[in-house]
N, C-alpha and C positions, 0 to 999 in steps of 0.2 A: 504494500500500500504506500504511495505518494506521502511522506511524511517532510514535512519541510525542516521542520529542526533537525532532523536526521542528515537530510540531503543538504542542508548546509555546514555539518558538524565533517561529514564523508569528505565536502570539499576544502573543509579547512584543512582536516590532518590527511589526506591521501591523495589529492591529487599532486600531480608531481610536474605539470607543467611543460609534461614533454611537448605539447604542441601538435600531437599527430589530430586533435580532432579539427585543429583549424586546417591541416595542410590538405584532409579530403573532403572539408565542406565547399559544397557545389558554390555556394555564396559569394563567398569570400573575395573571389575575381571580381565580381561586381562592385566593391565597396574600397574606400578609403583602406581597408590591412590589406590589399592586395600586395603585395613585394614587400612584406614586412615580415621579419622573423616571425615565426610561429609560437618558439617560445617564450620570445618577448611582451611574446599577447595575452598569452596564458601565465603568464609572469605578474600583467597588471592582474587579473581577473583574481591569481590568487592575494595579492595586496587589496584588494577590495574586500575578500572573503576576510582574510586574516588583520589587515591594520586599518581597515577600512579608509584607504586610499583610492580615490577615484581616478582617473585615468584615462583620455580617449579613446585609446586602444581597447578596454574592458567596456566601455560603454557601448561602442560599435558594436562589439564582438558577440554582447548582450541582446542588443535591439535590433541586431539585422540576425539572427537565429532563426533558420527553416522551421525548427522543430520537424524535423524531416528524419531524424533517426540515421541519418546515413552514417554518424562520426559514434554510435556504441561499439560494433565488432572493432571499432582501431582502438578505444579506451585500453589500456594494461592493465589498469583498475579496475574494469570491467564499473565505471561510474557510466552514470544516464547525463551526459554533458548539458541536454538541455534545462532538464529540471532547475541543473546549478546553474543555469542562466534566468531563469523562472525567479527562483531565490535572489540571483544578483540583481533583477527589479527590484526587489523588495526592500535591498539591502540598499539601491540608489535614490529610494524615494526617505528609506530611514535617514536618508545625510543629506536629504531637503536640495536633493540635486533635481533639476529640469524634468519630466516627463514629457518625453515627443505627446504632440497630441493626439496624434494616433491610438498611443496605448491610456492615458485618460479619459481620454469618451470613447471607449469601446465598448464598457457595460453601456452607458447611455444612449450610444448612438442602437447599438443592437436592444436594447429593452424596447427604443419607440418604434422600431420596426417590427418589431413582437408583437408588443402592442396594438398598434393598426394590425396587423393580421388577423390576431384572434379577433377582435371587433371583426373586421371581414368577415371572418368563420360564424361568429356569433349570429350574423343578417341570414345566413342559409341554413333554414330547419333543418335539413340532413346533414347535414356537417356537426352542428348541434348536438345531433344524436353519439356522434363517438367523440368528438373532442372533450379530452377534461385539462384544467387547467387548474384546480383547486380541489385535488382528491379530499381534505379533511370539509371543507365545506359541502361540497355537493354530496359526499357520501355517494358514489353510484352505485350501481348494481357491479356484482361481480364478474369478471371476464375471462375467459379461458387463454382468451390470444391477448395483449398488448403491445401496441406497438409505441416505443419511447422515441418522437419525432426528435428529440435534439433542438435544439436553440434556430438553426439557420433553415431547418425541414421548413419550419412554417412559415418562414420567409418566402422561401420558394414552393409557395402554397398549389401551384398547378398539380405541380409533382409530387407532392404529398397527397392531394385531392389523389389522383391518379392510383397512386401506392396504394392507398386504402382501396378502392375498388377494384382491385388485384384480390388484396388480401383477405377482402369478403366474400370471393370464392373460393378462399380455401377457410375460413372463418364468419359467416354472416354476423354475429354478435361480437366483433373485434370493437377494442377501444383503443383513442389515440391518448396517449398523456404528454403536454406540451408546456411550452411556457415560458415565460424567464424565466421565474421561481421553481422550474423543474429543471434545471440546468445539473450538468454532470461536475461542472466545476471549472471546468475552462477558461472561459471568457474572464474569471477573477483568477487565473492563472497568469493570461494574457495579461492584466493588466497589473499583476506585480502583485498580489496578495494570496499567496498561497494557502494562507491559515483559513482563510475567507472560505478557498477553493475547497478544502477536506471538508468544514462544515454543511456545504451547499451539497457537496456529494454525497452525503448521509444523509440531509435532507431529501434529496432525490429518492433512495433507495429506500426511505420510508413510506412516501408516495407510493411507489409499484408494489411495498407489500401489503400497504392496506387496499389494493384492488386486489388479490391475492391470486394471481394468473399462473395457471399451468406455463406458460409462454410468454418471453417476453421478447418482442423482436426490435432488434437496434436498428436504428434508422440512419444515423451518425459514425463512419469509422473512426471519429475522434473519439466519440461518446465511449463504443467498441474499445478501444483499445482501455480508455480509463477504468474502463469495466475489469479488462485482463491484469493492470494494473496494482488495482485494488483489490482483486477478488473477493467481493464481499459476501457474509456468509448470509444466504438467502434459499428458499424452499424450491423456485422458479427454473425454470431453463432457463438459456439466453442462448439467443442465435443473433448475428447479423443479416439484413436484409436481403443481400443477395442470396448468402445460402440458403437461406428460410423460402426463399420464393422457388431456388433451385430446386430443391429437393422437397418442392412440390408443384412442378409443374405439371405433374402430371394429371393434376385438379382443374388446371388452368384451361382453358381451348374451347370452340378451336383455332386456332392460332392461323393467322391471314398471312400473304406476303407483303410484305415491306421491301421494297427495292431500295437499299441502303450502304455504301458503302462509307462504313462507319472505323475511325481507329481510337483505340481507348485509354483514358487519362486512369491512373491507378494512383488512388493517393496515398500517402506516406505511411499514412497511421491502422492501412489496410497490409499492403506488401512488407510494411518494415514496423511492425506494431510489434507488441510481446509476444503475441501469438499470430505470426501472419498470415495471411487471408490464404483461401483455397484458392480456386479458377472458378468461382461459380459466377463473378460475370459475366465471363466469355460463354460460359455455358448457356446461360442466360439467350445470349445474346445469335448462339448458334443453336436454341431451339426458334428464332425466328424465322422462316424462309424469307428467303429475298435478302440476308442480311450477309454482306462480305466483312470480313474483319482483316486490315492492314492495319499491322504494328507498327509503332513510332518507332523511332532510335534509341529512347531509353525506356524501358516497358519494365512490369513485373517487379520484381525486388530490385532491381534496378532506375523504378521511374523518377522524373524528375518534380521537386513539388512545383504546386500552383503560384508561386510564392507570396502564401496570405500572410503566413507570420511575419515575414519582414517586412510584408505590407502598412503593417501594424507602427514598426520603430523606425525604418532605414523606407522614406517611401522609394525614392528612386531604385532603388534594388530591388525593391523587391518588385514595383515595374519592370525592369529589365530581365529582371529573373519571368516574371508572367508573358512576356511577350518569345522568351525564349522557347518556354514551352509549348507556347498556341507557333510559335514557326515547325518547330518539329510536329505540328498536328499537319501544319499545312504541308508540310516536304512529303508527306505520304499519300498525297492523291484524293485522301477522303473527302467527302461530303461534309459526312458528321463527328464531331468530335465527342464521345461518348464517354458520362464518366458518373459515378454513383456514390458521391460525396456532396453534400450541400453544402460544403464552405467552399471547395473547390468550383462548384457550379456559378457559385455568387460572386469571386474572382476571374473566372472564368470565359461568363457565359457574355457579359456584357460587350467585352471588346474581341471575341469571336466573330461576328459579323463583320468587322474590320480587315479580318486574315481572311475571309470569304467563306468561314465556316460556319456551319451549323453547331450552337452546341446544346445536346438532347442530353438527358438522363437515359441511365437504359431504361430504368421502370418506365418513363414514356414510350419509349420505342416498342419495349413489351405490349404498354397499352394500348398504343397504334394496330398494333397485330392482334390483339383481342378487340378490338371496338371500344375498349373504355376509356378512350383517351381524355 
């Protein structure tokens, strides 16, 4: 489990500053430490841990962070580099240094768009009927299936609408549980309060067990992963979205053709999580007739992120880093850029049309091919 006193206690007396997780961070060329010792950087970062010395070199190194998981198999330590960057917010707001403003109205900025969503949601009677937002208030009825939409699903409310009408034919009484206040912890990760972030996630996992569901299906591979993370002890299954639809498609149909040549974004927290992802996308994706799949150059446990996190601290990077990845969608010939993450879709999706691509979710594309788009 994410313990933040821990994971900054680990970074004071063990890490050793060798510098290999900045030499294979995909980032790093993007930003002001490019051609900069490695261990000079991880040199300030531990002076910030240890004498609480700030440093620009540690601050960069901090707020442009993928959270992309690529730099743990190089750790010696076998430390979670990110986290200790998570913690070093926490530790740069303790000594009353600047906050890009990125990472200070990130809960704000994302709560109002929550907020107008579920309002949204709230206006259409069937939507009504499985969104909860307030398990201790509303008390609903009990549910076999739940689906835990994640913070940024209901932003990109199409595709959650979509998702759910998937999942009610393999479940008609499924419920959605959403929200700000149902958050995995994340977003108070992002913004440098990790104590915040444990709280909020026990919150959460109180919510799903007072609806007390055989099933609980993640919606969010960031969510997923916190989940793996944490492994919290609970009575419920837990499946990810993809696999949960894969491994029952057979429920599903019947399934149309879609004439699509689609290639697929795989996000970080899926392929390089604690426990990482199966192939149930693609599977997914090649139970649809009509659907060709062309891989990018960096695919699988290899893909490249979206880049939201440093979207958050370092904007320009993390710019260059997003447009890096929509060129390698485009160098592969597809139509669609296909990808089944909601914080990945919402950096994504918007300036895909600019590279001349389409960017779909698969669960739409699914949808496309059953009619219930």
């Amino acid at each position: 489990m994410f313990d933040s006193k821990k994971v900054r206690t680990q970074f004071e007396e063990e890490c050793t500053a060798c510098g290999l997780c900045v030499e294979c961070c995909p980032i790093v060329s993007h930003t002001e430490l490019r051609g900069i010792d490695s261990k000079k950087i991880m040199e300030e970062i531990l002076d910030l841990f240890q004498h609480k010395k700030i440093g620009d070199l540690a601050r960069t190194r901090i707020y442009s962070c993928l959270y992309c998981n690529t730099c743990i198999e190089h750790c010696p330590k076998a430390l979670f580099p990110a986290h200790g960057f998570f913690v070093g917010k926490a530790i740069l707001q303790e000594l009353g240094d600047p906050v890009p403003n990125g990472i200070s109205s990130i809960r704000q900025l994302v709560g109002g768009l929550i907020e107008n969503a579920v309002s949204s949601f709230r206006q259409d009677p069937e939507k009504s009927k499985w969104l909860i937002t307030d398990v201790e208030k509303s008390r609903p009825e009990k549910s076999k299936t739940v689906l835990f939409s994640s913070c940024f699903a209901l932003i990109e409310g199409n595709v959650l609408t979509t998702t759910v009408k998937i999942l009610q034919q393999i479940d008609p009484d499924i419920k959605v549980l959403g929200g700000f206040n149902n958050c995995c912890g994340e977003l108070h990760l992002i913004a440098g309060n990790p104590e915040e972030a444990e709280i909020q996630f026990d919150k959460m996992i109180k919510g799903l067990n007072i609806l007390s569901p055989e099933n609980v299906v993640i919606f969010c591979p960031t969510c997923n992963m916190n989940f793996d993370g944490r492994h919290p002890d609970v009575k419920w299954k837990r499946t990810f979205i993809t696999d949960f639809v894969a491994g029952h498609l057979d429920k599903l149909g019947p399934l149309s053709r879609v004439e699509a040549a689609v290639t697929v974004h795989d996000p970080c927290h899926f392929v390089r999580g604690v426990k990482p992802g199966s192939e149930s996308p693609r599977e997914i994706l090649n139970a649809i007739p009509g659907v060709k799949i062309i891989e990018m150059e960096n695919t699988g446990e290899n893909a490249l992120s979206c880049g939201a996190y440093a979207l958050n601290g370092a904007v320009r990077a993390g710019l260059e880093f997003r447009d890096r990845r929509l060129n390698q969608a485009k160098a592969t010939g597809a139509d669609i850029l296909s990808l089944y993450c909601p914080g990945c879709h919402m950096v994504l999706g918007p300036e895909g049309p600019n590279k001349s691509l389409r960017v779909e979710s698969i669960l739409s594309l699914l949808g496309d091919s059953l009619g219930i788009r």
